[in-house]
KETORMI-457809 format. One record per residue: residue in one letter; residue number from 1; chain; x, z, y of N, C-alpha, C, O in turn. Coordinates in Angstrom, 1 decimal, decimal comma, padded with zeros to 4 digits. Each point is the difference from the previous one (the first is absolute). Layout:
N
<site A NUM A <X Z Y> <X Z Y> <X Z Y> <X Z Y>>
...
// end
This chain:
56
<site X 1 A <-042,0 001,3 000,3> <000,4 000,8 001,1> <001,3 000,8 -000,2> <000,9 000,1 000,8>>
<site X 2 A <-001,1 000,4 -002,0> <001,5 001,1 -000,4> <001,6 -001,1 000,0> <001,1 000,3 000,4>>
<site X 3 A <-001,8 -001,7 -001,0> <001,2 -000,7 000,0> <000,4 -000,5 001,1> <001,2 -000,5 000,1>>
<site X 4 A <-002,1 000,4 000,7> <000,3 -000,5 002,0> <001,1 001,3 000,0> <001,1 -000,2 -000,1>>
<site X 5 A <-001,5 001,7 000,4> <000,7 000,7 000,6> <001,5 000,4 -000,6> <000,9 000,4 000,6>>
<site X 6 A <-001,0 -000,5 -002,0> <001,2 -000,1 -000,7> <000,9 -000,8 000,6> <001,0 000,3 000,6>>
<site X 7 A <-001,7 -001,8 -000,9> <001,2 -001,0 000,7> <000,6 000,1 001,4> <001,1 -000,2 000,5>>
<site X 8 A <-002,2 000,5 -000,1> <000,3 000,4 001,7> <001,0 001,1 000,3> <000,8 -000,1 001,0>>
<site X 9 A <-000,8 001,3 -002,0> <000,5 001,4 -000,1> <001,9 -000,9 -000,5> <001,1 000,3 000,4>>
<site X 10 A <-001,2 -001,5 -001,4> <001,7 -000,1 -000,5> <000,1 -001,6 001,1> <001,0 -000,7 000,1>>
<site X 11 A <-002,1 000,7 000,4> <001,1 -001,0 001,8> <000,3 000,8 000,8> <000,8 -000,4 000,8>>
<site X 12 A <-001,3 001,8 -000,7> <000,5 000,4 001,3> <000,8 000,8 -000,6> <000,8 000,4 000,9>>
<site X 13 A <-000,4 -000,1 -001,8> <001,3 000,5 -001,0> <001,1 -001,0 000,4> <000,6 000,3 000,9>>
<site X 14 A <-000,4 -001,3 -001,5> <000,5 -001,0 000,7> <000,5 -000,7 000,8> <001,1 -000,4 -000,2>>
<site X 15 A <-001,8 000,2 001,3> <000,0 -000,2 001,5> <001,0 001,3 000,6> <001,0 000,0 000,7>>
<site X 16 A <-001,8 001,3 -001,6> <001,2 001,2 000,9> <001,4 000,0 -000,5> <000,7 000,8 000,6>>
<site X 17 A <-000,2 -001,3 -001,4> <001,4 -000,4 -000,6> <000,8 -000,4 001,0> <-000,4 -000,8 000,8>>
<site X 18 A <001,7 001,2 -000,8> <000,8 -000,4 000,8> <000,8 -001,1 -000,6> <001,1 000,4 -000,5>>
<site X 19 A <-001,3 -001,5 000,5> <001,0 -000,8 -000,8> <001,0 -000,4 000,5> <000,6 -000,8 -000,7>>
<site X 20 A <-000,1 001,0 001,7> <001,4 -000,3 000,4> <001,4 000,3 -000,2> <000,3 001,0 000,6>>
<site X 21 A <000,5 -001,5 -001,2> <001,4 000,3 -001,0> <000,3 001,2 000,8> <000,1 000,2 001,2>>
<site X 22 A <000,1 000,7 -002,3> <000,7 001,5 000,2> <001,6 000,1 -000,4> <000,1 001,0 -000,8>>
<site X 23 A <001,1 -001,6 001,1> <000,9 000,2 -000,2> <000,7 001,5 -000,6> <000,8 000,2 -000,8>>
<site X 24 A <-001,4 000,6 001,4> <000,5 001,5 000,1> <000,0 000,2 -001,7> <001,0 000,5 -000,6>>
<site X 25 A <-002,4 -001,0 -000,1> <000,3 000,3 -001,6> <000,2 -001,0 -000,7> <-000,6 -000,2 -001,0>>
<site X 26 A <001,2 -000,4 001,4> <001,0 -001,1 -000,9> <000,3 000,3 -001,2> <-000,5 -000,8 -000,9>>
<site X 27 A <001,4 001,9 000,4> <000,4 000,1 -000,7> <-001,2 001,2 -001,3> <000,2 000,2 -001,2>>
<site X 28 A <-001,1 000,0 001,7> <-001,2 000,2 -000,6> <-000,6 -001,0 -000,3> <-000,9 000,4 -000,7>>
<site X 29 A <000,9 -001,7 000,7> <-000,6 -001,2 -000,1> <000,7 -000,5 -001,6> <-000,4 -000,5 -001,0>>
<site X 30 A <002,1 001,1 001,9> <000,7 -001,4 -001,6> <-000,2 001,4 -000,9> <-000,1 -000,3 -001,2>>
<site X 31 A <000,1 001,4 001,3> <-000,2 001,1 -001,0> <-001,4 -000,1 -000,8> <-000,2 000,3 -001,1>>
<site X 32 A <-000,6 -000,6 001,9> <-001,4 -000,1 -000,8> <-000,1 -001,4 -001,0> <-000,3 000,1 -001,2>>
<site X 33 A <000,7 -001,5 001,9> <000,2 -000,8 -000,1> <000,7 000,0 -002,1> <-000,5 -000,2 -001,0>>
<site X 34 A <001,6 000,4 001,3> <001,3 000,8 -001,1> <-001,0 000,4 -001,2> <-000,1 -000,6 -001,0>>
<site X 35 A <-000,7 001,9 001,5> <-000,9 000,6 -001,1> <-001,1 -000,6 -000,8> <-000,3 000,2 -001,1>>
<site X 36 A <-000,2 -001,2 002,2> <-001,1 -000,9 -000,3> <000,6 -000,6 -001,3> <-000,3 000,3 -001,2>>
<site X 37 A <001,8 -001,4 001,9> <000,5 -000,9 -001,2> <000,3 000,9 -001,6> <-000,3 -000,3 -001,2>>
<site X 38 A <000,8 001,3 001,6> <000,7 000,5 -001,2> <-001,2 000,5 -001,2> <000,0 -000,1 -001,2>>
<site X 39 A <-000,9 000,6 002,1> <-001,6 000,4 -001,1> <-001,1 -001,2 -000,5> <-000,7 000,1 -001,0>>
<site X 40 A <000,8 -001,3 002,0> <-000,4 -001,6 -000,7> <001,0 -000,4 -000,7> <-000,4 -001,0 -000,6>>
<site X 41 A <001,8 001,4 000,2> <000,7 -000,4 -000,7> <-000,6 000,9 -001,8> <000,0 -000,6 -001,1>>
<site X 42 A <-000,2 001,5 001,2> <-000,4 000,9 -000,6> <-000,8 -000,4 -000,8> <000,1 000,0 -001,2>>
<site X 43 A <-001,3 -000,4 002,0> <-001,6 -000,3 -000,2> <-000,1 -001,4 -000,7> <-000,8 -000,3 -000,8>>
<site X 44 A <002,1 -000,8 001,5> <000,2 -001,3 -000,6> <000,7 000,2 -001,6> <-000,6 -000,7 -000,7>>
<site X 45 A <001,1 001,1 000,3> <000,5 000,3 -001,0> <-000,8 000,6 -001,1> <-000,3 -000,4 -001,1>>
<site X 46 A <-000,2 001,6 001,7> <-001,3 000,6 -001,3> <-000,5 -001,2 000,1> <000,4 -000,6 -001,1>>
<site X 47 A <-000,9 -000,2 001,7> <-001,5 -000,7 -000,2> <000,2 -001,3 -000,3> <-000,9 -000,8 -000,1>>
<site X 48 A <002,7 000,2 -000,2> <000,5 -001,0 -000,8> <-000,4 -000,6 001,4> <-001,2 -000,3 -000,1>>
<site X 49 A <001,7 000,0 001,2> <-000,8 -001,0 001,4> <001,1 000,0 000,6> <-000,1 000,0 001,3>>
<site X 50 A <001,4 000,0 -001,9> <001,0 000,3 001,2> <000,0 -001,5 000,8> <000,2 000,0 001,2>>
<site X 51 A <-000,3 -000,9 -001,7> <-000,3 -001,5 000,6> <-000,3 000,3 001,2> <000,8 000,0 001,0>>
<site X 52 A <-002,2 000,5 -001,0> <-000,6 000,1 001,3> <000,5 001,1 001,1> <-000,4 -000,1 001,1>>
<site X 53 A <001,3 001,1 -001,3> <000,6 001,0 000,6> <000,5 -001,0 001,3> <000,3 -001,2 -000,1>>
<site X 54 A <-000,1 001,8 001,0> <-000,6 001,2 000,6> <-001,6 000,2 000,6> <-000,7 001,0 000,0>>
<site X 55 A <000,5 -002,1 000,5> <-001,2 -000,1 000,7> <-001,0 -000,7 -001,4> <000,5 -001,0 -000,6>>
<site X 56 A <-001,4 001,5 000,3> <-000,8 -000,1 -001,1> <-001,1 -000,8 000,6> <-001,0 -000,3 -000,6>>
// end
């Protein structure tokens, strides 16, 4: 029963999402984007995986 209303509680999470391209933060996108790469760059390196960098 708890896991019916859970899953129910992260579709309607979901469903309320606006997914439709937001131009306006663009440049919050390639900035986040930037940070992502440069800290898997990071993470590829300690962990001898740079092969697999970026997307692991």
């Amino acid at each position: 029963m708890i896991t019916n209303i859970t899953s129910q509680n992260a579709l309607d999470r979901l469903f309320a999402i606006n997914w439709q391209a937001d131009d306006t933060r663009i440049q919050s996108h390639i900035a986040l984007f930037r940070e992502y790469l440069r800290r898997s760059a990071i993470w590829a390196k300690a962990l001898n995986c740079a092969e697999l960098w970026p997307f692991f």
